[in-house]
C-alpha positions as CSV (number, residue, x, y, z in Angstrom):
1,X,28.7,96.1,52.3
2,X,27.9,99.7,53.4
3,X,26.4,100.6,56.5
4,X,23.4,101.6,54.9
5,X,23.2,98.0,52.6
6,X,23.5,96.0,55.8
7,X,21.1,98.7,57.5
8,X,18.6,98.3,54.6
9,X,18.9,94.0,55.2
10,X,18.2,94.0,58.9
11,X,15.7,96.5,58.1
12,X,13.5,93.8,56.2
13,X,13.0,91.3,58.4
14,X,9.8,91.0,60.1
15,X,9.1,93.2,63.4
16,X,12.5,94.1,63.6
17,X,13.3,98.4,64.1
18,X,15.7,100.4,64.8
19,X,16.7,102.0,68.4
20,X,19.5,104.1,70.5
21,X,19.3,102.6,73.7
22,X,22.8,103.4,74.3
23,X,23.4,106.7,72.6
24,X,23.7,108.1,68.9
25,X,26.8,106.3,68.7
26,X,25.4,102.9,68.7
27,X,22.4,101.8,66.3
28,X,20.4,98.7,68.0
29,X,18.8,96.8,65.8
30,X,15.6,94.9,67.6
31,X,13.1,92.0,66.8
32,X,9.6,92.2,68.7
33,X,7.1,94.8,69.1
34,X,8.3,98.6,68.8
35,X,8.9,99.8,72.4
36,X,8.3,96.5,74.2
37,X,10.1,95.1,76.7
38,X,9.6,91.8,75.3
39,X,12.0,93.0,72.2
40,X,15.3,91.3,71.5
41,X,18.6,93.1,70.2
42,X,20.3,90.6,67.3
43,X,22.2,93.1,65.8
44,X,24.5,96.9,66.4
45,X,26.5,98.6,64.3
46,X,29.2,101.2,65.6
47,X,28.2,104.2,63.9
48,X,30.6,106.5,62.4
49,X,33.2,103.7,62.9
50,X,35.7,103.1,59.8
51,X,35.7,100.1,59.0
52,X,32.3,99.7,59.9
53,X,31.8,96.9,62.9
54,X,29.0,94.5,62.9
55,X,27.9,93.3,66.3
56,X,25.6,90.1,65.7
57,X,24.2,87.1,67.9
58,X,25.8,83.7,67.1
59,X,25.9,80.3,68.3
60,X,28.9,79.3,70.3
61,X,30.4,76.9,68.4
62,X,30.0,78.9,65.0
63,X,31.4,82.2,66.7
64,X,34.7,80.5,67.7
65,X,35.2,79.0,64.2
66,X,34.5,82.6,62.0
67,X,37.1,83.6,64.9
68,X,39.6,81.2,64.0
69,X,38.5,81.5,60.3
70,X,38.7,85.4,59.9
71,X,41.3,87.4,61.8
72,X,38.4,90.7,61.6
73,X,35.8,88.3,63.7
74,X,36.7,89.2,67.4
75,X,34.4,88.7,70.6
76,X,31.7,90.8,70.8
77,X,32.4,94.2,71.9
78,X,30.8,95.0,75.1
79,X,28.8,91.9,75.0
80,X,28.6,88.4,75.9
81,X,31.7,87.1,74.6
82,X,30.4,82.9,74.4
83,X,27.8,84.5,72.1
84,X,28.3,87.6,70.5
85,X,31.0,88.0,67.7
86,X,31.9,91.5,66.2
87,X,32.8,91.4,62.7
88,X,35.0,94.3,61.2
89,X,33.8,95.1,57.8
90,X,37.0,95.1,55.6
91,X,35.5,92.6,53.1
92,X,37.2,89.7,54.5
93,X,34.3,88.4,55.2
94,X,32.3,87.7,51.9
95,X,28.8,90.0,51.9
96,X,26.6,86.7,51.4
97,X,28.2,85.5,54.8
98,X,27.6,88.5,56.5
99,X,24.2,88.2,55.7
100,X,23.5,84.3,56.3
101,X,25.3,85.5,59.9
102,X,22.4,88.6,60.4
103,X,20.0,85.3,59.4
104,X,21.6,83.5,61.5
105,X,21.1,85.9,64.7
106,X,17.8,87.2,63.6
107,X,16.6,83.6,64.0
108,X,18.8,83.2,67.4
109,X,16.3,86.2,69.1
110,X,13.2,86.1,67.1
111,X,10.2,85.1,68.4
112,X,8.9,81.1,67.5
C-alpha cells in the first residue's frame, strides 16, 4: 500500500483527522473531536520515509506475535514499546493485514 492508500483508509473512519503535533515530518492520525484534548492518536506514518513506516496501536500479545511473525514489525518507534508496533512497508506484510491492524488500533483508542 502507498502512503496515500493507507492515508485515504485511516481517513474514513469516523471522527478520526489528521494532525502535526510533532512536526511536518510526522503525520498523526487522531480519533475524537478536531482540536480536543480528549483526541486519541492510533496511528503515524514517517513521512518522506522509504519504505514507508506505519506506526499503529496494538494489543500486547498480538504485537509480540506480528514481531516474531514478520522481521519488518519492530517496536514502536518513539513510543510505548508493550503497545505500539512499527510496521515497515515492504509488502511483507499482506495489505488486508495492514488494514485489519489500523482496525485493530482504531478500535484500541476510539471512543465506546
Amino acid at each position: 500500500m502507498t502512503h496515500k492508500e493507507i492515508e485515504t483508509y485511516i481517513l474514513n473512519f469516523p471522527n478520526t483527522w489528521l494532525d502535526f503535533p510533532f512536526g511536518e515530518d510526522t503525520a498523526v492520525y487522531k480519533v475524537g473531536d478536531n482540536g480536543s484534548d480528549n483526541s486519541k492518536i492510533f496511528a503515524l506514518i514517517a513521512e518522506n520515509s522509504k519504505p514507508l513506516r506505519l506506526s499503529l496501536k496494538c494489543d500486547p500479545l498480538l504485537a509480540e506475535k506480528l514481531r516474531e511473525d514478520y522481521e519488518t514489525v519492530l517496536p514502536g518507534y518513539h513510543l510505548n514499546k508493550k503497545h505500539w508496533n512499527t510496521i515497515i512497508c515492504t509488502g511483507q506484510v499482506p495489505d488486508d493485514e495492514i488494514k485489519s491492524l489500523i482496525s485493530i488500533s482504531y478500535n484500541l483508542v476510539a471512543p465506546k
